[in-house]
N, C-alpha and C positions, 0 to 999 in steps of 0.2 A: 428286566425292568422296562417297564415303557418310557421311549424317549421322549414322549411327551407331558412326561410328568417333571422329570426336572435333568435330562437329559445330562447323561454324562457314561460313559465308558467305565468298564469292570474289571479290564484287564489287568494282571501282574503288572505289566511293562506299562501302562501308564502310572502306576504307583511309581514306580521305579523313577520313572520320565520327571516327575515330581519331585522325587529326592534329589535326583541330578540338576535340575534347574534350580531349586532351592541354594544347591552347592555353591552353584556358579554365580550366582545371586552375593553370597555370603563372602565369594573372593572377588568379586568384582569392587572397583574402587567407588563409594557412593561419592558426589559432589559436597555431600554433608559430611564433616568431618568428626565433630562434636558438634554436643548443644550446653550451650553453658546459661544460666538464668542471669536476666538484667534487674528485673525489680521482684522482689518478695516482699511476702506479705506480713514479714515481720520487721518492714522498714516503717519510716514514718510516714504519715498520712494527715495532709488537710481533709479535716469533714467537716460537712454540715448537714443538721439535723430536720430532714425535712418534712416537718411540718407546713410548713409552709411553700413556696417557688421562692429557688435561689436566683442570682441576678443569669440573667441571660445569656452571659457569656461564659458562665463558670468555669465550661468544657475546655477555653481555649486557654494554649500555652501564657498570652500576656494579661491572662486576669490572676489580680496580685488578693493573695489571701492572709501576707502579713501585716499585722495590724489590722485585720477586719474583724471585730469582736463577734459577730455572727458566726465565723468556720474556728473551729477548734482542733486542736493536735493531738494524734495516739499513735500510737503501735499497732499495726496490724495484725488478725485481722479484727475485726470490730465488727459487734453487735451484742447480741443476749439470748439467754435462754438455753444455749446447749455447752455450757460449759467450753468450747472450742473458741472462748472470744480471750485475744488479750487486753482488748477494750473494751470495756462494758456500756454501754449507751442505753436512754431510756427507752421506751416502745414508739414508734418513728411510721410514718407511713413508707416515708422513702430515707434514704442515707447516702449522699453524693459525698463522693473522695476524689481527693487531687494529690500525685504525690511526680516526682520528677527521676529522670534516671539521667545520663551521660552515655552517646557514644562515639566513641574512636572514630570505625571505618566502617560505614556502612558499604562498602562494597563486599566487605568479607561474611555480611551476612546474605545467605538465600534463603532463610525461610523463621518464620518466629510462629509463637504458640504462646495465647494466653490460657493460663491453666483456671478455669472461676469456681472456685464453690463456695458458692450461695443458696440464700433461701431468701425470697422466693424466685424473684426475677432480676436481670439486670441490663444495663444498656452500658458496654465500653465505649472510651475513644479515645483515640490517640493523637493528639496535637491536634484537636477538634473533629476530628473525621470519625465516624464509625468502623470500629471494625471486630465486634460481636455483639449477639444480645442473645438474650433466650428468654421466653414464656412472657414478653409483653411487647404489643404494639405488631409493626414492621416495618423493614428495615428503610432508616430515614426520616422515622417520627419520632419528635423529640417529646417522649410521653411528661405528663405533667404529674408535680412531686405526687396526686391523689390518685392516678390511674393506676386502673384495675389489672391485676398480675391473671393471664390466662389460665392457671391453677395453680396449684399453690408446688412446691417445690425444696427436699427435704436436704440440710449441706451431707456431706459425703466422708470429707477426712474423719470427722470424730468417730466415723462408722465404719474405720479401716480400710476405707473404698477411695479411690483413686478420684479426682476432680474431672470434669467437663474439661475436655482442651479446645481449641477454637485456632483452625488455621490459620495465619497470614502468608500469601507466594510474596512470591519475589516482586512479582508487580504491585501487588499490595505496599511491600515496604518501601519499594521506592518512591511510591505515590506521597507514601504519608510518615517516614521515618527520615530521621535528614541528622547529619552529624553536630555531635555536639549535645545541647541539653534538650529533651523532649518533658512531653509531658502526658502522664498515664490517668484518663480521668473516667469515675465510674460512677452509673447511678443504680443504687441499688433498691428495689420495689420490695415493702413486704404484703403478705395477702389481703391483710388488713390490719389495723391498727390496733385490734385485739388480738391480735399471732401471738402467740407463747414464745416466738423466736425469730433472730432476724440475724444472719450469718454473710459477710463481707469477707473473702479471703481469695485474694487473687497474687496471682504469678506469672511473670511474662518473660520467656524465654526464646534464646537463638539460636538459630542451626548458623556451626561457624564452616566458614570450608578449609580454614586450613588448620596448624595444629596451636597456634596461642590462647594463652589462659590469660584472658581480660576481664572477666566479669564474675559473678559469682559461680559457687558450686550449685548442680539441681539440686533438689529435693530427693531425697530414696527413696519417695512413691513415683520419683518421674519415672516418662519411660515417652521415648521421639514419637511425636504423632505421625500417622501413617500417611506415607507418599506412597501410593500405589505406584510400582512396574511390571508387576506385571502378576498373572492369576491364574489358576488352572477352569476357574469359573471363564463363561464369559463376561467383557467388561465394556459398562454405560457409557457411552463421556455424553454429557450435555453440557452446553456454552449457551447462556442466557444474553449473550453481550451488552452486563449490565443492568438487565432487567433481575426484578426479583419476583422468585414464583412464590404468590401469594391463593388463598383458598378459592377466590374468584373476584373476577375474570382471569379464563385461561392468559397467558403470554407467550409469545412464539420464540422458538430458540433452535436451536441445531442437535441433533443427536447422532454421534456415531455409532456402533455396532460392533464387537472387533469378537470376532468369535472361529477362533482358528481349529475346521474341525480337523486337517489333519494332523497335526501337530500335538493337540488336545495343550494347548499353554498358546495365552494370548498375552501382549507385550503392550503396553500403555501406548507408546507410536506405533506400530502395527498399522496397517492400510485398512479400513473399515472395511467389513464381509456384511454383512445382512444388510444394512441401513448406513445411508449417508446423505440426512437430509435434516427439512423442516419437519416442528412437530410444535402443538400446542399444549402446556404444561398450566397447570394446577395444583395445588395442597388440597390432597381426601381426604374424608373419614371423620367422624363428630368428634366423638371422644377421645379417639387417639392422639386428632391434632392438636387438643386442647392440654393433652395431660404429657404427651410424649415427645421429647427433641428431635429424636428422627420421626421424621415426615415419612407418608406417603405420598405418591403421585399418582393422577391419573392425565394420561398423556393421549393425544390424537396425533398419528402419524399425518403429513398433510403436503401435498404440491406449494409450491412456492407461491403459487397464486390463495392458498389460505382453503384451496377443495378437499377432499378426501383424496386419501394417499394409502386405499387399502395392500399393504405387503403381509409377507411373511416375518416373523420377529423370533431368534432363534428355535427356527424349528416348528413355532406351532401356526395354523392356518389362515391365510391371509383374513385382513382385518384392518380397523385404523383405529380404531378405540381399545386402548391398554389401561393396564394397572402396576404399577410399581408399588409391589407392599415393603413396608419396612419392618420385618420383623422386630418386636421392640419388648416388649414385657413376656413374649413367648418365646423364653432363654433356647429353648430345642435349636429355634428357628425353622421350624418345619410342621407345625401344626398343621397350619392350611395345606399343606403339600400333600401330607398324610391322607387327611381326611376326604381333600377332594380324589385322591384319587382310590380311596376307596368308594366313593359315590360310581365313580367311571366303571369301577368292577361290579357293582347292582347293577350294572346296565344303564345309570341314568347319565344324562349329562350335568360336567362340572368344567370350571373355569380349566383349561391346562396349563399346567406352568413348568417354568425353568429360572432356577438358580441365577444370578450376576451380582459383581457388583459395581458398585453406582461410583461415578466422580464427578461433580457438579463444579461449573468455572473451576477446574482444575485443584479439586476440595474432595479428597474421598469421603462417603458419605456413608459406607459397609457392605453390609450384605442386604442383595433386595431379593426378591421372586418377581418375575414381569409374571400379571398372571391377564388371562382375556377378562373382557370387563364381559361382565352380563346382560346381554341384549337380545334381540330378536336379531337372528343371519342364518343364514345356510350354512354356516360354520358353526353359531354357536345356539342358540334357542331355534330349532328349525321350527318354526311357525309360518302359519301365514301370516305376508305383512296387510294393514288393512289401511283404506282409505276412508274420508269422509262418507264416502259415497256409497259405503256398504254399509246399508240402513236395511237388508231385509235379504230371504232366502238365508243361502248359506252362506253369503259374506257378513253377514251380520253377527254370525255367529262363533266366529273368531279371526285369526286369535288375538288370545287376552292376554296381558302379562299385570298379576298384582303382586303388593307385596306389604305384608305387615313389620312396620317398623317405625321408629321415632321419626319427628317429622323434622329433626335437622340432619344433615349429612344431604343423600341424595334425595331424602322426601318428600313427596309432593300430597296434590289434593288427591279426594278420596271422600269414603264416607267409614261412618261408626254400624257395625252389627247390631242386628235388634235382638239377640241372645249374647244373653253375661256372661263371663269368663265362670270355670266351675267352681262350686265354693265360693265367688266374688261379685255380688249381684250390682255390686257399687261402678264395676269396675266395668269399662266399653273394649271392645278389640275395633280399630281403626284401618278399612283398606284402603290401599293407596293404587294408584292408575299408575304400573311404572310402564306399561305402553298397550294403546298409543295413551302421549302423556294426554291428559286432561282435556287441555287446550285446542286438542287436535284430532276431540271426539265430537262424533254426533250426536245428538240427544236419542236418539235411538240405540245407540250404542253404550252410554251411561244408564240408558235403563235396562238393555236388554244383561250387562253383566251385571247389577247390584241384584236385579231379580234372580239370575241364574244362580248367583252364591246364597242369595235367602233362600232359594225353594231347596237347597240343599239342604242348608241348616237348620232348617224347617222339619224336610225328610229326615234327615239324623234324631234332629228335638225330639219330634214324637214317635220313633221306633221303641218297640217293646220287644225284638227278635225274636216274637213264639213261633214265625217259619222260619225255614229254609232263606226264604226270597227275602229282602230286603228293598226297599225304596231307596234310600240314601245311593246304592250301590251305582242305580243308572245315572248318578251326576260325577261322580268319582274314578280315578285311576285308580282301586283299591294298591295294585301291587306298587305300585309310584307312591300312593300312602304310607306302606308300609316300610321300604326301601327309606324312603325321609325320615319317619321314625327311629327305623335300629340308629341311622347315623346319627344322630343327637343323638338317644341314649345309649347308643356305644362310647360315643365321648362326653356324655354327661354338659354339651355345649348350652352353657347358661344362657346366652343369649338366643338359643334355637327358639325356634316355633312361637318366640314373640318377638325377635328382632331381628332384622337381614333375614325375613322368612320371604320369599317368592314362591309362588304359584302360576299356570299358566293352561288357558284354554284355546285349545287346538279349534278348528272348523268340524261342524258335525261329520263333514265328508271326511276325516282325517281323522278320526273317532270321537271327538267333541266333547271326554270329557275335561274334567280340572285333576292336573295333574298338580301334587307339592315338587316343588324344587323352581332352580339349581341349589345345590349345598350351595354356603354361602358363609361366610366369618365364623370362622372356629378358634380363632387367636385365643378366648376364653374358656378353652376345653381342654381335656385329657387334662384334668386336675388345677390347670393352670385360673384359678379364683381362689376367692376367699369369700365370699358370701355367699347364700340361701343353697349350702350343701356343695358348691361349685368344685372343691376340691378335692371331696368324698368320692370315692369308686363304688358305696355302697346307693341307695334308694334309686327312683325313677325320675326323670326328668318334669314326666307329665303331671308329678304332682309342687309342680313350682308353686303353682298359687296358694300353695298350703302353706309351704317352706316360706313364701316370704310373700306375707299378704298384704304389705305394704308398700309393694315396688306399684310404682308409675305403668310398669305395662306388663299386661300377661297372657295365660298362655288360652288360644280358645277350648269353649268346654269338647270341641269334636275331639281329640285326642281319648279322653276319659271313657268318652261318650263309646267312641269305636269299639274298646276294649270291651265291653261289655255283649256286643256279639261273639257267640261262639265261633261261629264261622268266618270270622275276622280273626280274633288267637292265633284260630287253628293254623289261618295261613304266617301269621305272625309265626308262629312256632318253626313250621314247615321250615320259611323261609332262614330264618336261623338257623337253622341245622342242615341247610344247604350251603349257606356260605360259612359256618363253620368248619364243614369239611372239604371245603378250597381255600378259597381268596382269605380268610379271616382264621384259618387256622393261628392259633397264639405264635409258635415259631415263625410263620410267614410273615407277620408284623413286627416282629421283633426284630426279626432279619431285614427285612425293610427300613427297620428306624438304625441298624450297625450302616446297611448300607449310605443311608443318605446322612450320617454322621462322619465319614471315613471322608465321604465324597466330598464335604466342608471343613472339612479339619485344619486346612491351611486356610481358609478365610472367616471362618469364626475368630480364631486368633485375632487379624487385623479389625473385623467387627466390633470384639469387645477392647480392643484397645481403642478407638475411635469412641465408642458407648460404654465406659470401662461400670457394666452394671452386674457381670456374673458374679460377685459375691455379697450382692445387697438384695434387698426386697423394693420390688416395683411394682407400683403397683400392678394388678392384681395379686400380684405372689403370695402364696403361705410359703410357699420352698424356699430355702436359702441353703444355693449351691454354692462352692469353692473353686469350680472346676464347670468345664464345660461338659466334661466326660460326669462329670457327676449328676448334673441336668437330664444329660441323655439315661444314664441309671433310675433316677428318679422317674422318668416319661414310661420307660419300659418297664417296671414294676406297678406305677398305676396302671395299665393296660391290663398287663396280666390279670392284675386283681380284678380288676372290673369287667374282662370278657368272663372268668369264672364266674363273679356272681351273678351275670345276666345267665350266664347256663343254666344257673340252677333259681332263677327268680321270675322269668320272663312268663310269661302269662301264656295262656294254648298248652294242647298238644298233639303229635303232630302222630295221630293214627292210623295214617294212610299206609304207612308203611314200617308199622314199628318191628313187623319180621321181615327185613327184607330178604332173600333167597337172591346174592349178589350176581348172581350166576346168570339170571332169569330179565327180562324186559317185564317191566310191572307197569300199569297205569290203572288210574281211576279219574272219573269225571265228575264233576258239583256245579252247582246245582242239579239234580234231573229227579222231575220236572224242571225247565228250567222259562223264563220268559227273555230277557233280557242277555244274558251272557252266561256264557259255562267257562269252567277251567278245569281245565285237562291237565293233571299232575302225575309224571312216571319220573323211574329210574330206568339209568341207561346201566348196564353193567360195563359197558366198556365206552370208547369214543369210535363214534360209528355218525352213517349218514343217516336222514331220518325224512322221512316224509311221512305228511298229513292230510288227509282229503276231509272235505265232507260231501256226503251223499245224499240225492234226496230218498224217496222212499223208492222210486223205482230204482234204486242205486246208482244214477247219475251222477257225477263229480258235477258239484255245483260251487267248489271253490276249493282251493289248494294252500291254504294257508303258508306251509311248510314245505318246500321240492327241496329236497337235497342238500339239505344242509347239515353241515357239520358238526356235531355238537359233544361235547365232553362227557367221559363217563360222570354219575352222579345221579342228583332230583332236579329235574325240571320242573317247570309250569308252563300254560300257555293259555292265554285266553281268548278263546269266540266269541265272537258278538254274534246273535243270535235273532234280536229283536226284530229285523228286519224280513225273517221267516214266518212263512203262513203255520198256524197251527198245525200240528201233524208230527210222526217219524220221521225222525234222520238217524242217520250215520255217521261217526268219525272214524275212516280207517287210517291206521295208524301200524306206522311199518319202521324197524329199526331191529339192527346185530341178526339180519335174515328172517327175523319175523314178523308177521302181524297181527294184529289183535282190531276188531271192529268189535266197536261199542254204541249200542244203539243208545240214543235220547230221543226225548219228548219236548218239542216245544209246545206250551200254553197258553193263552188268551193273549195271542196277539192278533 
């Protein structure tokens, strides 16, 4: 497996290594003794019904609620609509509770845990101090009774699912818990004032350290929120000192690094190995961060002086701009991994990542993947980079990086296509400048790429394929086309090819056309939807606009469009049935998904007890798993299913070699005639070196495309540019497994 996919060792003896550290884990004395619950939610409670703004003070311990005919008394928890209330209250914007506990000795506690399930949103505090909220505001605004719940949010016990828990350390309680009587005050936000439901049911519990029974019994869905010490992953720490990381502006904070390769187990104090430094931190991502509690990050390595701080970050190539994803609705946790690193094996590039997990001001936060952000570098989009000042020649000519996608999250300006989406004449495709950004182009260079993508789709619109040769073909990377393609409709990623879609144009010197990619957000693939067919293994992607012709964004008509030359199929077909029989064989993916399940198997566990969501539906879910191993069953039977039907559904075929003679070195060339570029498709019969010339007509080597290189038994491709040739005879001799074969071509009307 490559270590730059998510980087982790195979061997027996670290499984073993695992077991044994686990062991020792399990006899070792933890500082937490028990955890025994101080206040439930079936004690009594002051509320007030907020319609309206309660008085200003309500939150704090000396605002007196008896005798205030305004706040009323019940049994927790309270609210309406899902039968799980033992207080039934009318429909309410918002719903503030005040209820009080007692305690002994606060020295004997080191750690507490409110347990909240609600709908929709709420804001805790404890003897007036914040200390949770989820789905509204951030942290420190005291939202008003009418503000807006960031999405809406479904309660959890009546669904046999365990509640939201919410840390408090030690510095926390000593900040804000003090002996004797406190007071637990909450406001609870519903989505709005026509919600079918509004669910109040909190619980606040202590880790004790020694063995006395003071306070109540838990609850028999509890279960101790997770103190990381230590992982077989590598593991995060960042310290905000105080700051909170909000969607923007980044905030500077400290990150350590603690990634023990020889040992393969890293230890929560451990001495930091990769990183021990400044970094600028951010909340990603549009929708996720609206709808999901764990967050992403996107974080910039950075010198103390606030510069770039290009490192290496477990393993993959120096860089200063990262991504922390939080696996959240895609229970696998491993979608993205999957998928990008089947792009890597097409040949193309894709973000590389590695497994950890995260503990933020000393608050485990689960399982993340650091994965590189997508940019132009020598590491990651090798492009040329451009300056204002390349208005003309071949600086002008790249490169480009766009990208079609909603215009919250990272999206920027850009302009709308002058050809409709297929089947949707209503509907615009929108591209966006993701570099250089907007701002930071010349007017020569905002014209010279909007025209280079119209005369494209221009060439594409009015192609009718009665030849051979194609127009469309000299603006496009077809095999970069095609490679984009299988991956969305291999995993059927609903968001493909109209959201998180990139593209990118090289310098003419560099071959100059527009290539699709990097892959890019697949968290909604491999079944993991519920709308316009997302969860189906059966139909095509490309016919999204059909399946749901009412979505906000879609897919362009060039996909539809492509399909319709024969000579595109065919390579489509080709191509599929060369990575069928390597990288994409069914077993080698399935193996790959036991792998990277085995290799998480002890940090899913803490994952979902942190986000305890593996037996409910989140959204997107149709699936409702029990088990995490049943997740991964579910992932691996959609695959299977869906590489079969593309076997037998996928458009072309692929005639080049449908007898092959394995035995034998076979090739053929296309276009010939050709003007513009040929492709050269053989089988290797074994792994062997391989060289390629072309010659001109007096048989001159007038370029070597291919010296010696390595390459795998199987089907290849290779493509020539060509244009550049005076009309006339050439040659490609072409030599592999001790033989050679020369193939004469025809260049024409250049």
């Amino acid at each position: 497996m490559n270590t730059q996919l998510f980087l982790f060792p195979k061997t027996v003896s670290f499984y073993l290594g695992i077991l044994l550290a686990l062991a020792q884990q399990i006899q070792a004395q933890s500082p937490i003794h028990h955890w025994e619950t101080v206040v439930i939610a079936e004690q009594n409670w002051h509320y007030f019904l907020g319609n309206s703004e309660p008085d200003a003070n309500w939150r704090f311990p000396d605002y007196e609620t008896a005798g205030d005919t305004t706040w009323q008394n019940g049994i927790g928890g309270l609210g309406y609509g899902d039968e799980d209330d033992a207080s039934i209250i009318p429909p309410v914007n918002a719903l503030y509770l005040r209820t009080t506990f007692s305690i002994v000795d606060t020295s004997q506690i080191l750690a507490a845990v409110l347990n909240a399930d609600y709908d929709d949103a709420f804001v805790a505090y404890l003897n007036g101090q914040e200390i949770a909220r989820a789905n509204i505001g951030v942290q420190g605004d005291i939202p008003s009774f009418d503000a807006e719940t960031t999405y809406f949010t479904e309660a959890r016990l009546y669904r046999n699912a365990r509640p939201e828990n919410f840390m408090l350390t030690k510095s926390e309680l000593n900040a804000h818990l003090q002996p004797g009587e406190n007071t637990l005050a909450i406001q609870v936000h519903n989505d709005g004032i026509a919600s079918s439901d509004l669910s109040a049911i909190f619980y606040l519990s202590l880790g004790i350290k020694n063995d006395s029974i003071t306070y109540n019994l838990n609850p028999e869905w509890f279960l101790p929120p997770v103190i990381l010490e230590s992982s077989n992953l590598p593991i995060l720490k960042i310290n905000t000192n105080g700051g909170v990381i909000v969607d923007e502006p980044r905030i500077t904070a400290q990150m350590q690094v603690l990634n023990n390769w020889t040992s393969n187990r890293n230890y929560i104090n451990d001495t930091p190995s990769d990183y021990n430094g400044q970094i600028a931190i951010e909340i990603r991502g549009s929708s996720s961060q609206t709808r999901f509690p764990k967050k992403s990050y996107a974080l910039e390595t950075q010198n103390a002086d606030g510069s770039n701080n290009n490192t290496t970050l477990l393993g993959l190539p120096s860089e200063n701009d990262w991504i922390l994803y939080g696996p959240y609705s895609d229970k696998s946790l491993m979608r993205n991994v999957l998928l990008f690193e089947l792009a890597r094996s097409m040949g193309q590039y894709a973000p590389r990542t590695a497994f950890c997990e995260l503990v933020i001001n000393n608050k485990y936060q689960g399982l993340y993947v650091l994965m590189e952000k997508i940019k132009v570098d020598k590491n990651r989009v090798n492009i040329a980079k451009m300056d204002l000042d390349d208005v003309e020649g071949d600086g002008l000519t790249g490169g480009y990086m766009l990208k079609i996608d909603k215009k919250t999250g990272s999206g920027g300006d850009g302009w709308y296509s002058q050809f409709a989406p297929t089947t949707n004449p209503e509907k615009q495709i929108f591209f966006q400048y993701e570099y250089p950004e907007f701002e930071e182009m010349a007017t020569e260079q905002v014209e010279y790429i909007q025209n280079y993508i119209h005369e494209f789709e221009q060439a594409l619109y009015n192609e009718t394929f009665a030849t051979n040769t194609s127009t469309y073909q000299q603006y496009i990377e077809v095999a970069a086309f095609i490679d984009f393609w299988l991956a969305n409709e291999i995993s059927y990623n609903v968001d493909g090819m109209r959201m998180s879609t990139f593209m990118y144009k090289e310098r003419d010197s560099d071959g100059g056309k527009l290539k699709m990619g990097p892959a890019w957000d697949f968290n909604l693939s491999l079944g993991n939807g519920y709308d316009c067919n997302s969860q189906n293994q059966y139909g095509f992607l490309k016919d999204f606009n059909v399946v749901c012709p009412n979505s906000s964004r879609h897919i362009p008509f060039w996909w539809n469009k492509l399909l319709e030359d024969p000579s595109y199929t065919k390579q489509v077909r080709c191509t599929w049935e060369n990575y069928r029989a390597n990288f994409l064989a069914t077993n080698k993916i399935l193996n790959q998904v036991n792998e990277i399940a085995q290799y998480l198997e002890e940090a899913q566990a803490r994952n979902f007890n942190k986000w305890p969501i593996i037996n409910i539906k989140t959204w997107p879910n149709t699936f409702e798993a029990s088990t995490y191993d049943a997740e991964i069953t579910q992932l691996q039977n959609w695959i299977d299913t869906r590489l079969t039907w593309l076997d037998e559904n996928l458009p072309g075929e692929c005639t080049i070699f449908s007898n092959i003679d394995t035995t034998q070195l076979q090739s053929v060339v296309y276009p010939n005639p050709a003007s513009t570029s040929v492709t050269m498709e053989y089988y290797l019969p074994e792994n062997t070196y391989v060289n390629l010339q072309l010659l001109n007509p007096l048989g001159q080597v007038i370029a070597m495309p291919i010296n010696n290189e390595i390459q795998t038994f199987g089907l290849h491709k290779f493509k020539l540019e060509v244009q550049h040739l005076n009309t006339g005879i050439y040659f490609i001799k072409f030599k592999a497994v001790n033989q050679v074969q020369v193939i004469r071509i025809c260049i024409v009307d250049n």
